[in-house]
VOZA-550769 format. One line per 10 residues: number of its first residue (from 1); for each residue x, y, z of N, C-alpha, C. Coordinates in nm, 2 decimals. Example, Ala and Ser with C-alpha at 12.3 -4.5 7.8 and 13.67 -1.06 7.14 Angstrom:
<nodes>
1 = 1.32,-0.57,0.78,1.23,-0.45,0.78,1.32,-0.33,0.78; 1.28,-0.22,0.71,1.37,-0.11,0.71,1.29,0.00,0.79
</nodes>
This chain:
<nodes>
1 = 0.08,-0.12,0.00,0.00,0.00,0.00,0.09,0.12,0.00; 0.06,0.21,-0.10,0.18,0.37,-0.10,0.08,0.50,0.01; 0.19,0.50,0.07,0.19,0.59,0.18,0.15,0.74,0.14; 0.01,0.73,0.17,-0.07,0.88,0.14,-0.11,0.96,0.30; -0.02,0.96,0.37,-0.04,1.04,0.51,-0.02,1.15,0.50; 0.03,1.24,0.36,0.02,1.33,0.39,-0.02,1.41,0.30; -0.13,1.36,0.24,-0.24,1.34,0.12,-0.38,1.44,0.16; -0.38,1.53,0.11,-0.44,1.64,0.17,-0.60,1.56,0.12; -0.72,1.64,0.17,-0.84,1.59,0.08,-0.84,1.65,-0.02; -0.84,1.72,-0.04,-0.86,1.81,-0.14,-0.77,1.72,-0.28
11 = -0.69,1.66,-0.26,-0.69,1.57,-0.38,-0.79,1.45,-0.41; -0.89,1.42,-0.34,-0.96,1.37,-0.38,-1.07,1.42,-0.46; -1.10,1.53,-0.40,-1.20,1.60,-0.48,-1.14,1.71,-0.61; -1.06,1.63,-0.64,-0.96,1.70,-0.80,-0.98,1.58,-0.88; -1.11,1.49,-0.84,-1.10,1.36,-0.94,-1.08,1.38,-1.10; -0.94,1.25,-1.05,-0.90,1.22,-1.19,-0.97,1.21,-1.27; -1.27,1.29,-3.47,-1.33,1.41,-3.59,-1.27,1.28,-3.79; -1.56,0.94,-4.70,-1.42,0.95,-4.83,-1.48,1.05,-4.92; -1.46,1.17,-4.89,-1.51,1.21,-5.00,-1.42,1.21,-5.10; -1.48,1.19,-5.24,-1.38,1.24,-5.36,-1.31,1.32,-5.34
21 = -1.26,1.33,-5.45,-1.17,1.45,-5.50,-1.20,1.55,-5.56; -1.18,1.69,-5.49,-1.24,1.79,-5.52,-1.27,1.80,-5.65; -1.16,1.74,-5.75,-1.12,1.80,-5.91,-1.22,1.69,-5.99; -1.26,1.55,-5.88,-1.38,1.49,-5.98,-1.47,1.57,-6.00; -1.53,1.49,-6.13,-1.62,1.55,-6.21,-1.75,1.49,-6.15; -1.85,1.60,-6.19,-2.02,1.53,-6.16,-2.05,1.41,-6.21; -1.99,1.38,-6.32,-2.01,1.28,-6.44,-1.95,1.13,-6.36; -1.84,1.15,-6.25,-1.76,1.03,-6.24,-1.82,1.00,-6.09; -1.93,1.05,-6.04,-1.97,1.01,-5.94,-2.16,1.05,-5.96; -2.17,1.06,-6.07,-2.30,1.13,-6.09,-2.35,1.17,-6.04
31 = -2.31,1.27,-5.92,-2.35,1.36,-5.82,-2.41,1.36,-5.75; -2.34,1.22,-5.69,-2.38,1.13,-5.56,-2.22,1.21,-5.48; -2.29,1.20,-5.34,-2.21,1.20,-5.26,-2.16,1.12,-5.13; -2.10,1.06,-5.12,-2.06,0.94,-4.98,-2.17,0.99,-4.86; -2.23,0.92,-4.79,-2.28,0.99,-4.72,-2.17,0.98,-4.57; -2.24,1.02,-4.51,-2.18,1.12,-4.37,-2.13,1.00,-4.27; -2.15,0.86,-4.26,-2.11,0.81,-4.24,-1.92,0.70,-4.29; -1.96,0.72,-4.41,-1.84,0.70,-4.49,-1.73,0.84,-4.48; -1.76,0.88,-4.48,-1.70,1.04,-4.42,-1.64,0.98,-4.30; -1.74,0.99,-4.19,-1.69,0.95,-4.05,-1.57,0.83,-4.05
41 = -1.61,0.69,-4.11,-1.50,0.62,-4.09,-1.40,0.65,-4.17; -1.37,0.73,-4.26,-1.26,0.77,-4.38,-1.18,0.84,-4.27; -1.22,0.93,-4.15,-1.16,1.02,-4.09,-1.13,1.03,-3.96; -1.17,0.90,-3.95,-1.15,0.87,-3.80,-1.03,0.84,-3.80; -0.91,0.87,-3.74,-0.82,0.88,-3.70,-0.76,0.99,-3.66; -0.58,0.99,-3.61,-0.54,1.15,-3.61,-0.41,1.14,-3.71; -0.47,1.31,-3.76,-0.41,1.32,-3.89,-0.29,1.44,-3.85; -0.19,1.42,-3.86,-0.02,1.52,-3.86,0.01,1.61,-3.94; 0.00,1.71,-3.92,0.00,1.84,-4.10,0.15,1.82,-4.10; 0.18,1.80,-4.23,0.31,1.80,-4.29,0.38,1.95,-4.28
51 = 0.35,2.04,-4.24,0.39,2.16,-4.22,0.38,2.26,-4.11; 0.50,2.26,-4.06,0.53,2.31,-3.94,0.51,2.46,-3.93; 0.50,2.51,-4.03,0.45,2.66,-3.99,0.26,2.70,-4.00; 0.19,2.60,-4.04,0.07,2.58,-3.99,0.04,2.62,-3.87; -0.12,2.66,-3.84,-0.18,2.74,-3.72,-0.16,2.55,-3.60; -0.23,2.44,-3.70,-0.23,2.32,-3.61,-0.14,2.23,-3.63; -0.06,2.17,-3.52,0.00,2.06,-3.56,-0.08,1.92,-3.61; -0.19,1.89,-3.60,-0.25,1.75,-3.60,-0.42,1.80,-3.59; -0.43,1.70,-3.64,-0.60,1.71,-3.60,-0.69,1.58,-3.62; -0.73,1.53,-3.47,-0.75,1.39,-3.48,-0.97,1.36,-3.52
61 = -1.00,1.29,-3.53,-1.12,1.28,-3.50,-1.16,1.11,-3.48; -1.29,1.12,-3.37,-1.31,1.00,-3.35,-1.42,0.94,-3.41; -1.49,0.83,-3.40,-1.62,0.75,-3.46,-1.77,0.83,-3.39; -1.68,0.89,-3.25,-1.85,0.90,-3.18,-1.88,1.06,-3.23; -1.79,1.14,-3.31,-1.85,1.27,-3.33,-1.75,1.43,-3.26; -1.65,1.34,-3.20,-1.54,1.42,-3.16,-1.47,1.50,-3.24; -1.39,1.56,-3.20,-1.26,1.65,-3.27,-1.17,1.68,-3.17; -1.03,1.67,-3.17,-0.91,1.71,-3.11,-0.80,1.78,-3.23; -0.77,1.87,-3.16,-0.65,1.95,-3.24,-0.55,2.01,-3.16; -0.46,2.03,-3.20,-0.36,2.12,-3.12,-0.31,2.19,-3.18
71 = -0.29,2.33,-3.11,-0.20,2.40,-3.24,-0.05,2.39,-3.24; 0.03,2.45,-3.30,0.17,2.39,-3.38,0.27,2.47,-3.27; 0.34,2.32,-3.23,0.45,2.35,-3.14,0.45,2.31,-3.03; 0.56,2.24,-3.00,0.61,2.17,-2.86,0.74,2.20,-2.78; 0.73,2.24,-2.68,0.82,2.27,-2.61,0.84,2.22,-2.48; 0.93,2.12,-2.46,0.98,2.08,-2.34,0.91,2.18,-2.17; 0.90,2.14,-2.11,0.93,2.21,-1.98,1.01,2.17,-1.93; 1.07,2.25,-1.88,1.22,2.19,-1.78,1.18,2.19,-1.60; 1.26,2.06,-1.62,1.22,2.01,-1.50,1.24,2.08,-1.37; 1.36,2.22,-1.43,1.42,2.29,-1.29,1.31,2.43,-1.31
81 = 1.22,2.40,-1.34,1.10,2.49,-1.35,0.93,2.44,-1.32; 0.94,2.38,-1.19,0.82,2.31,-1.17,0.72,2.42,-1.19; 0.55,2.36,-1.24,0.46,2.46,-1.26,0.40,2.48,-1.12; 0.37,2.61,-1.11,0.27,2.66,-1.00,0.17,2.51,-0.92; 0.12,2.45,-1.01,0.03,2.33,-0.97,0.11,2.22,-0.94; 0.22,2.19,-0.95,0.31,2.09,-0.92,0.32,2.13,-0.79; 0.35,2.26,-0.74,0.44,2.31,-0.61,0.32,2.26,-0.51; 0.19,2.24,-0.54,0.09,2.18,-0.43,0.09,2.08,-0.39; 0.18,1.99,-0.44,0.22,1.89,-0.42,0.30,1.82,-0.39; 0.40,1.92,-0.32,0.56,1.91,-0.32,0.58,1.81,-0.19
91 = 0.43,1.81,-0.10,0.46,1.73,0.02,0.44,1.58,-0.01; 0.39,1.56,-0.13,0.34,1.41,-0.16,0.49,1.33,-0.21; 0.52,1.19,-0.17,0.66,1.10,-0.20,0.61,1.12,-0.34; 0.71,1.12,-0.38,0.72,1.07,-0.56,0.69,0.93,-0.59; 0.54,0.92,-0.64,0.54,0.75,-0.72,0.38,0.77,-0.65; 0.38,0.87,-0.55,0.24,0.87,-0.46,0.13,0.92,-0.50; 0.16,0.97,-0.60,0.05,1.05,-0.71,-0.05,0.96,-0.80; -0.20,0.86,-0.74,-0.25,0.84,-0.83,-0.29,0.95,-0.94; -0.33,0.92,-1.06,-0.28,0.92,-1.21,-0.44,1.03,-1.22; -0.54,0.99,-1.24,-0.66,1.05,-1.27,-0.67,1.14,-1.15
101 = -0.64,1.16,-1.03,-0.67,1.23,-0.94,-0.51,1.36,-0.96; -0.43,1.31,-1.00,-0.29,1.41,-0.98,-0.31,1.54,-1.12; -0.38,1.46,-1.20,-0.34,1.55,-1.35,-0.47,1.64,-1.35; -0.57,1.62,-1.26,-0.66,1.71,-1.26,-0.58,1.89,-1.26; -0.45,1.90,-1.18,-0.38,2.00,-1.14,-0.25,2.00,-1.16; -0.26,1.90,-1.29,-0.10,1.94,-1.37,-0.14,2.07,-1.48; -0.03,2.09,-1.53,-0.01,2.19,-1.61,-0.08,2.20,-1.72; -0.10,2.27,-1.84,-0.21,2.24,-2.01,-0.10,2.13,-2.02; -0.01,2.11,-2.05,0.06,2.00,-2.11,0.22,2.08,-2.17; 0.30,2.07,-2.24,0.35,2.07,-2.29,0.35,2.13,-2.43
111 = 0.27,2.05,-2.47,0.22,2.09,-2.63,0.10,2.24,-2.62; 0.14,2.31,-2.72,0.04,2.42,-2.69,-0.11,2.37,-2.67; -0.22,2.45,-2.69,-0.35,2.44,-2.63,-0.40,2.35,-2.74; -0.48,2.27,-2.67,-0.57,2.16,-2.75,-0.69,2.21,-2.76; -0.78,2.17,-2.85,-0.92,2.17,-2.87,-0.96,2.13,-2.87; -1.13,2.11,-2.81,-1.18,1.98,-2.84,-1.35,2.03,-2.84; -1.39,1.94,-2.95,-1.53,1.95,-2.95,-1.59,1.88,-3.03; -1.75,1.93,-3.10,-1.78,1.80,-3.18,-1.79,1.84,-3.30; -1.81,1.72,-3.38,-1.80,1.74,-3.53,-1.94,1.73,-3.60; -1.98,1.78,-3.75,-2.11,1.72,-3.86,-2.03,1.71,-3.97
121 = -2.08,1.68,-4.09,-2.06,1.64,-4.19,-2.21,1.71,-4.28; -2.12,1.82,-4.35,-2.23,1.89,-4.42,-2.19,1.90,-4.58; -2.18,1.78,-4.64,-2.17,1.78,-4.77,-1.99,1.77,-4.81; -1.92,1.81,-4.87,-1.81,1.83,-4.86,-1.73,1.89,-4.73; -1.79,1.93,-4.63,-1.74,2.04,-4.59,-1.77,1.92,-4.40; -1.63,1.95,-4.32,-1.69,1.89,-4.20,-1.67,2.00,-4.10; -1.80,2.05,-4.03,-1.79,2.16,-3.89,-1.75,2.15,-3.77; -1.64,2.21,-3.71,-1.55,2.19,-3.61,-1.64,2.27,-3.51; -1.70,2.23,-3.42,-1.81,2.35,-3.33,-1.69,2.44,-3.24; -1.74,2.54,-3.29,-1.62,2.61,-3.17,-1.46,2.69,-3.21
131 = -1.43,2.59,-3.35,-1.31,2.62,-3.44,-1.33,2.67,-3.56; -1.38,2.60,-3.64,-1.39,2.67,-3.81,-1.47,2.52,-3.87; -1.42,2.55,-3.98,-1.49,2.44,-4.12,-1.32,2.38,-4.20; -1.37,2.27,-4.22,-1.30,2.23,-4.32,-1.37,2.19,-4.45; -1.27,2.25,-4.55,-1.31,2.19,-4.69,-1.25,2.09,-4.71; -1.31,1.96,-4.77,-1.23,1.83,-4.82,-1.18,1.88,-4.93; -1.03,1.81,-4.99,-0.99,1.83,-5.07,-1.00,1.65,-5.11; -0.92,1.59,-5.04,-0.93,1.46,-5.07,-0.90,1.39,-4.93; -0.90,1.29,-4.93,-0.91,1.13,-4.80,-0.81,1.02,-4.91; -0.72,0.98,-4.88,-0.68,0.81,-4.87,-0.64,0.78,-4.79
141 = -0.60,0.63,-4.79,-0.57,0.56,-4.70,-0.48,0.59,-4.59; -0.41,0.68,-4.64,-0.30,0.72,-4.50,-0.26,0.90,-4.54; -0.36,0.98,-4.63,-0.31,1.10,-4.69,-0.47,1.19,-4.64; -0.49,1.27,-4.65,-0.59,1.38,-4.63,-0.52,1.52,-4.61; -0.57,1.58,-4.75,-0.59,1.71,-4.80,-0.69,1.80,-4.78; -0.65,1.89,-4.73,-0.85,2.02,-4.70,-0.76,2.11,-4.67; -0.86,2.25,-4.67,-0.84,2.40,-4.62,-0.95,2.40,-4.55; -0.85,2.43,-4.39,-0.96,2.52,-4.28,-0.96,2.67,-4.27; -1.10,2.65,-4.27,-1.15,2.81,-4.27,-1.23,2.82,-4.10; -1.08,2.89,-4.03,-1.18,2.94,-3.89,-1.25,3.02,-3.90
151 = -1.34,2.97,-3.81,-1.47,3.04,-3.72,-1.45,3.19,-3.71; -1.33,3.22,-3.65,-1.26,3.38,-3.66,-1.31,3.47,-3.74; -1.29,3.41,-3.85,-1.28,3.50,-3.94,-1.15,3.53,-4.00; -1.06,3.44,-3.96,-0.95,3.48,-3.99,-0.91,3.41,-4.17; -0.73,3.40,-4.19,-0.72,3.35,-4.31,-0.70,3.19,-4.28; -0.77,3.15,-4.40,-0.77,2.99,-4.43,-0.63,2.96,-4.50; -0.63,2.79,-4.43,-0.49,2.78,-4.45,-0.49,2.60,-4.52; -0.44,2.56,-4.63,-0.42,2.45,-4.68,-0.30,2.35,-4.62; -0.42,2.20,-4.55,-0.34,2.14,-4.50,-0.29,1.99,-4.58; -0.18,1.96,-4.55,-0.15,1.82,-4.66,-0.14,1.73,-4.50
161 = -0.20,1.63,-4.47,-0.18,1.55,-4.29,-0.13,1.45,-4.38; -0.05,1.36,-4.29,-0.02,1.21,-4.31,-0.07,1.11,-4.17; -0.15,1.00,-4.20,-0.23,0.94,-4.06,-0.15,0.90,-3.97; -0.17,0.92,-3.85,-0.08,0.85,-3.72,-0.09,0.74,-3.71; 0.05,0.66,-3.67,0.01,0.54,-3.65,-0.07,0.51,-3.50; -0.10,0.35,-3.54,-0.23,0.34,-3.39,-0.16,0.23,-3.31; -0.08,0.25,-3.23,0.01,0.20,-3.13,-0.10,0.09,-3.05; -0.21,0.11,-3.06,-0.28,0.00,-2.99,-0.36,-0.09,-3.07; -0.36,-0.24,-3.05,-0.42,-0.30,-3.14,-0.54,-0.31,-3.13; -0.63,-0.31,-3.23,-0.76,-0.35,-3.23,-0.79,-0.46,-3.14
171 = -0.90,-0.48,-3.05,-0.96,-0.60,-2.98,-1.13,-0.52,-2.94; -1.14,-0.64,-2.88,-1.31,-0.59,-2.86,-1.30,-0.48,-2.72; -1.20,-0.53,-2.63,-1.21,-0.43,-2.52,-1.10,-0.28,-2.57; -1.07,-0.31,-2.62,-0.98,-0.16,-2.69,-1.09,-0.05,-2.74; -1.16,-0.16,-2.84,-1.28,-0.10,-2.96,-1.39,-0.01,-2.85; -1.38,-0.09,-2.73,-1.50,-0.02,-2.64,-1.44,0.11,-2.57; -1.32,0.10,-2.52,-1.28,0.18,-2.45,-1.23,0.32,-2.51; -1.21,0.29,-2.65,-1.14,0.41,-2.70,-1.29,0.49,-2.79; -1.34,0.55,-2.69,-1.46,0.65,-2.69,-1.42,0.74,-2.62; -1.52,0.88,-2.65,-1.52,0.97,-2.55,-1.62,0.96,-2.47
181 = -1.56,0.98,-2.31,-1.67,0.96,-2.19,-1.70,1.08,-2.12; -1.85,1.07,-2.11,-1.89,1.22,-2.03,-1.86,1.12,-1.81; -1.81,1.24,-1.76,-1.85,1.20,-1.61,-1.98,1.19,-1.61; -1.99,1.08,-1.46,-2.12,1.06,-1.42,-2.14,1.06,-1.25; -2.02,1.01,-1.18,-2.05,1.03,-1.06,-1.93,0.97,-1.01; -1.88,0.97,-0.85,-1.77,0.92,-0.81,-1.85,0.87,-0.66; -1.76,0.72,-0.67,-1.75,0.64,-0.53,-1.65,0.59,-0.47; -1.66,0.62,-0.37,-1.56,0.55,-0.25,-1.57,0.45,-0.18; -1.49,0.35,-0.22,-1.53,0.23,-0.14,-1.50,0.23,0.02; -1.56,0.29,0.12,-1.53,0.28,0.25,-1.42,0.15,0.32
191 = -1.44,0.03,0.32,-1.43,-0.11,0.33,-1.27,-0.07,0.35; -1.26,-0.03,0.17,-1.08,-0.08,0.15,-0.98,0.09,0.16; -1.06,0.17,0.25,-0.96,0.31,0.25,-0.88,0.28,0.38; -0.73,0.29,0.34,-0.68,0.20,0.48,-0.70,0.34,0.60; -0.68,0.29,0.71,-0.72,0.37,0.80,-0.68,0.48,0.88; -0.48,0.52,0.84,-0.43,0.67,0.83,-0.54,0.74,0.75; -0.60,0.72,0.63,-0.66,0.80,0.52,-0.81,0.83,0.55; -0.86,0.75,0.63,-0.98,0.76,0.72,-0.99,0.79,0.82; -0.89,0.82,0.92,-0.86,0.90,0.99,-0.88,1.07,0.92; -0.78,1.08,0.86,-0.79,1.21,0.82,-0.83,1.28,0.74
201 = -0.94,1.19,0.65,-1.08,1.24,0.64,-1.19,1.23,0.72; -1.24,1.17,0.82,-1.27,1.21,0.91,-1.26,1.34,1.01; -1.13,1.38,1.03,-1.08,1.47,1.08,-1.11,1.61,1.02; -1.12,1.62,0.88,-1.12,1.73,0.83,-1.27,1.70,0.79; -1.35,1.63,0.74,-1.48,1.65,0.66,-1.60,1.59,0.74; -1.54,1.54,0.86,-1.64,1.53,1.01,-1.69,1.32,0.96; -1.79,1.34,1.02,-1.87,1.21,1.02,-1.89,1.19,0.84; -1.97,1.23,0.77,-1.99,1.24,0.65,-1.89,1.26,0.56; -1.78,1.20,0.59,-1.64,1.26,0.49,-1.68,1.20,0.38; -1.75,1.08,0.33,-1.75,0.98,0.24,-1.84,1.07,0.16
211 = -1.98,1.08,0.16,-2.06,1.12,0.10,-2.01,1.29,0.05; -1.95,1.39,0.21,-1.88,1.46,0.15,-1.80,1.47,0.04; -1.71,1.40,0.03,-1.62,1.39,-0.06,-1.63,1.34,-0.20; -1.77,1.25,-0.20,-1.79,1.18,-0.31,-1.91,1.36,-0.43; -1.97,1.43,-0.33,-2.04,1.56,-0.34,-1.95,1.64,-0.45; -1.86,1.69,-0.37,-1.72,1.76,-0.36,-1.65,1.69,-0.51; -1.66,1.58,-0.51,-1.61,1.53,-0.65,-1.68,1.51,-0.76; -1.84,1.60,-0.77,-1.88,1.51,-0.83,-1.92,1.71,-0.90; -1.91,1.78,-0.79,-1.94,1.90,-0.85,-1.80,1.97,-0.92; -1.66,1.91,-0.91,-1.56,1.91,-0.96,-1.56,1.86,-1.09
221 = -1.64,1.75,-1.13,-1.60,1.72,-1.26,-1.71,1.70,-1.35; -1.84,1.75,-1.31,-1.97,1.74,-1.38,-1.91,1.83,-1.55; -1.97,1.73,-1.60,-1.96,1.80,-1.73,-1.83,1.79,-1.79; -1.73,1.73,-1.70,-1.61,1.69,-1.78,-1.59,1.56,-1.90; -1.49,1.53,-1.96,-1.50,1.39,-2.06,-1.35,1.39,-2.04; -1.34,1.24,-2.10,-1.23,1.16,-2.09,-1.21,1.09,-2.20; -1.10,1.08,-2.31,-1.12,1.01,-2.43,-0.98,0.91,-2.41; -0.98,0.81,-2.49,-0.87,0.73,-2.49,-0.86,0.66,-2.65; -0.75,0.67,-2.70,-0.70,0.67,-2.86,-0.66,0.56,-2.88; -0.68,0.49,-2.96,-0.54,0.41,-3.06,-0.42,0.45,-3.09
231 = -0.44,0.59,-3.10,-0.30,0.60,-3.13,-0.23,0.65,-3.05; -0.29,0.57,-2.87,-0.18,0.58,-2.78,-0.21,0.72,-2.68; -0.33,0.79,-2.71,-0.33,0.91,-2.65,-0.45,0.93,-2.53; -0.46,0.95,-2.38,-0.57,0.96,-2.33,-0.58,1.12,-2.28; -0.68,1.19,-2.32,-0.73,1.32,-2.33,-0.80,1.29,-2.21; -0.80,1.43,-2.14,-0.96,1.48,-2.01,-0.98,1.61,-2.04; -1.03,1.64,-2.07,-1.14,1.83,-2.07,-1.19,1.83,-1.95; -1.20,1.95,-1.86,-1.22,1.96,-1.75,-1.29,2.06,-1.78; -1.43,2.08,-1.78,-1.54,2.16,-1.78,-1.52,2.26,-1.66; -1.46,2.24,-1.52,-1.50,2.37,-1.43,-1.36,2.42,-1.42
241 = -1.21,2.36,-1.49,-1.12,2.43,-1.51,-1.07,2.49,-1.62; -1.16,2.46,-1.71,-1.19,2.46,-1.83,-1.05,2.49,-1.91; -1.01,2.35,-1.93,-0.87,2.32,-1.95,-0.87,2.16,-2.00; -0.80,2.17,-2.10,-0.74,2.00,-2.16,-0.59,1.95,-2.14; -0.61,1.82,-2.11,-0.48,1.77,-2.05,-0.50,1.59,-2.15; -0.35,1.65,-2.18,-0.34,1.49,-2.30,-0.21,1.40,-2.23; -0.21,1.31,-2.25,-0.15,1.22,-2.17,-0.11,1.03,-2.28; 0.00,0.93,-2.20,-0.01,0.83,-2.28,-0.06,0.72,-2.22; -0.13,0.63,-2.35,-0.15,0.49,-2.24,-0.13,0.39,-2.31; -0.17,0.29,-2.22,-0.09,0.13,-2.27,-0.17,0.02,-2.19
251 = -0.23,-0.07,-2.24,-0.32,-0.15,-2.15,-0.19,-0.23,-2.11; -0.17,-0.29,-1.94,-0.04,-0.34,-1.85,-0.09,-0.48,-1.90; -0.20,-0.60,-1.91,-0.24,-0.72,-1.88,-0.27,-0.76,-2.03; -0.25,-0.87,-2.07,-0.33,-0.95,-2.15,-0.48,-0.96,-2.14; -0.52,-0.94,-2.03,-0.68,-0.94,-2.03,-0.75,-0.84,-2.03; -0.65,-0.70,-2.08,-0.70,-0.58,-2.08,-0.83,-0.54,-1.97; -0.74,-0.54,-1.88,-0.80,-0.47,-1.69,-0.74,-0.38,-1.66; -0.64,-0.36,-1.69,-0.60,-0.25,-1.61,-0.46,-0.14,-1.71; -0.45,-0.07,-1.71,-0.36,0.06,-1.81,-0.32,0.10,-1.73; -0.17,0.14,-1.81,-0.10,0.29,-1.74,-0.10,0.37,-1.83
261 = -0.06,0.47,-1.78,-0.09,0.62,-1.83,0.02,0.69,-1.76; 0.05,0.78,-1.85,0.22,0.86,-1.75,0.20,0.99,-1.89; 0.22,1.09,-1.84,0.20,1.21,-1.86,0.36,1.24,-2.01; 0.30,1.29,-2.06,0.41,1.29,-2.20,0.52,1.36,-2.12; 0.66,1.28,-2.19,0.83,1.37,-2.14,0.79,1.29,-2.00; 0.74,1.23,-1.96,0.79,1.13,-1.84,0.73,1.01,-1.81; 0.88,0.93,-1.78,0.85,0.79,-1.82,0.80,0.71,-1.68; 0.74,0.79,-1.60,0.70,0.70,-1.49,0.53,0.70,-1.49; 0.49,0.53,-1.51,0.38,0.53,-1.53,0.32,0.51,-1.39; 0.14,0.53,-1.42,0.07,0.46,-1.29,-0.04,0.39,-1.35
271 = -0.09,0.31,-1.28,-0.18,0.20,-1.33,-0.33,0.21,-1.28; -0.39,0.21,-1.35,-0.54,0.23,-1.33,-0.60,0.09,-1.38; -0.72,0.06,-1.24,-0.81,-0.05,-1.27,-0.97,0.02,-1.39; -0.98,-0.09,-1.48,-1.09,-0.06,-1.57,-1.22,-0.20,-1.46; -1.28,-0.15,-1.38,-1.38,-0.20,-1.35,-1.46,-0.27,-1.40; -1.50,-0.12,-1.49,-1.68,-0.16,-1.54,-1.63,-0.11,-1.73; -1.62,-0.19,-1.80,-1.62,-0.16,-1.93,-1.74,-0.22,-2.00; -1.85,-0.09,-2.10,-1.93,-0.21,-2.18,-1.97,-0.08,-2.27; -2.04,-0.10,-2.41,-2.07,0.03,-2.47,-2.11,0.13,-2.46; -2.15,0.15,-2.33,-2.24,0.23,-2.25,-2.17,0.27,-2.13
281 = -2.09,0.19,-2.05,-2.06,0.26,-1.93,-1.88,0.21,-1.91; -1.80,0.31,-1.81,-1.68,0.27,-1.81,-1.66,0.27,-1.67; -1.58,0.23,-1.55,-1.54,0.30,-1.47,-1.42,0.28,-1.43; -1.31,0.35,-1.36,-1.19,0.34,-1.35,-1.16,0.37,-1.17; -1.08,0.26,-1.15,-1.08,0.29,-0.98,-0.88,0.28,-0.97; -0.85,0.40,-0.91,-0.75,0.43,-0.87,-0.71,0.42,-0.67; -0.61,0.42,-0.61,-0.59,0.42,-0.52,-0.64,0.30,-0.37; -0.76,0.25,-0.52,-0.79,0.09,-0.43,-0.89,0.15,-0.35; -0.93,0.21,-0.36,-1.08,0.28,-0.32,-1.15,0.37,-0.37; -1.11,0.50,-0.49,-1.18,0.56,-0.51,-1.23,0.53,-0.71
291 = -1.37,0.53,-0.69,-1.41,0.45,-0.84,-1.47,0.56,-0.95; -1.42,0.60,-1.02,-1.47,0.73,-1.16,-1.60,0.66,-1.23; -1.68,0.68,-1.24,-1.78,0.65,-1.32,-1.79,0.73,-1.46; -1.78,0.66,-1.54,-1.84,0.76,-1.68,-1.96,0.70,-1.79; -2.03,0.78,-1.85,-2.10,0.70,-1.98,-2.11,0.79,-2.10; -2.11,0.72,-2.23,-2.07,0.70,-2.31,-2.10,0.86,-2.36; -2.03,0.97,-2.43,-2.06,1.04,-2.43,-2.18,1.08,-2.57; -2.23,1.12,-2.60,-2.37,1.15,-2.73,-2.30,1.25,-2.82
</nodes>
């Protein structure tokens, strides 16, 4: 068991996007168009712009109606420059930090700001809510060509992407899990909280620390989502800090139960139990007591 005595509460309640080608003719498709589903699986994946002076580096989309992007450029942080939200944590041992509860009050990331939101399909053209439009130029197998026109009003810019590869293999429990999940509620298993940690929630949140705390966590993350990729990537949008945090993962078992996840530029993972997996519901329990509920996001 890792020694959380000096594990404030307040870390608990921090719970852890085919159409032809533009240049065909009406005549070679008789002015039919793919519909919106053929679209969707043409573009599901994430796509890398070949060009580094571009507003985005990548822009991924998923099956359920998502969009992730980031704009262009990555820069290290240095380690002898911990962020303001690290330093809250300077009393916790190193290794002591479960994973979904610690990154609630990590940093944006590394990589500049992410986006995220959902996607349509309106004829040639797919709507980024929140960002701009894309025009299709073309889709193959591993290439996709378009010009995005933001929302701004600003100038549109011609992107050539090459597809990412998908570091995780297809299986039926991968296929389920790599959705985007809206929160739904948080539980504490009383039973298995060892009893320093019950102690001192007790002490600070009285008789009711449980229900407290589960309240406390639930008005922290309402409205938040959590996505997890093939191509290796697990995202959280935090609706009340209204902030995105991207991260890597790797199912640890053959029986795909349980994943780690370790924050990009550092190689120390932590491992999360997948409870409850089914097309509808997920839940993830860290620290051996405390369990994330989510469902499937619409």
């Amino acid at each position: 068991m890792k020694n959380f005595k000096n594990t404030s509460s307040w870390l608990l309640i921090s719970l852890s996007a085919i159409m032809l080608s533009a240049s065909c003719s009406k005549d070679e498709n008789d002015g039919k168009r793919e519909d919106k589903n053929t679209i969707r699986k043409s573009l599901q994946a994430k796509w890398i712009s070949n060009g580094s002076s571009a507003t985005y580096a990548s822009f991924e989309f998923t099956g359920d109606g998502f969009y992730f992007t980031y704009e262009n450029g990555i820069a290290p942080r240095s380690s002898a420059e911990p962020s303001p939200q690290r330093k809250l944590f300077a009393n916790i041992a190193a290794g002591n930090m479960p994973f979904l509860l610690s990154h609630m009050y990590l940093p944006e990331s590394d990589i500049k700001p992410l986006h995220f939101g959902t996607y349509k399909e309106k004829g040639e053209q797919i709507i980024l809510s929140g960002l701009g439009t894309i025009d299709i130029v073309s889709v193959e197998d591993e290439e996709f060509e378009f010009v995005f026109i933001p929302e701004s009003g600003g100038k549109s810019e011609i992107y050539a992407t090459t597809k990412a590869e998908e570091l995780i293999p297809s299986s039926d429990r991968t296929d389920m899990l790599c959705k985007t999940w809206l929160y739904d509620h948080t539980t504490i298993i009383e039973s298995e909280v060892p009893e320093d940690i019950k102690e001192e929630f007790l002490e600070i949140s009285g008789r009711n620390w449980k229900s407290e705390l589960e309240k406390d966590a639930d008005r922290q993350m309402k409205g938040s989502y959590i996505n997890y990729s093939r191509t290796g990537f697990f995202t959280v949008i935090l609706k009340e800090e209204n902030t995105t945090q991207r991260f890597e993962w790797e199912w640890v078992n053959a029986k795909e139960t349980e994943i780690y996840v370790w924050e990009m530029y550092d190689a120390r993972k932590e491992v999360d139990e997948i409870t409850e997996l089914s097309s509808s519901k997920l839940a993830v329990k860290e620290l051996g007591f405390v369990v994330m509920h989510f469902v499937r996001a619409k």
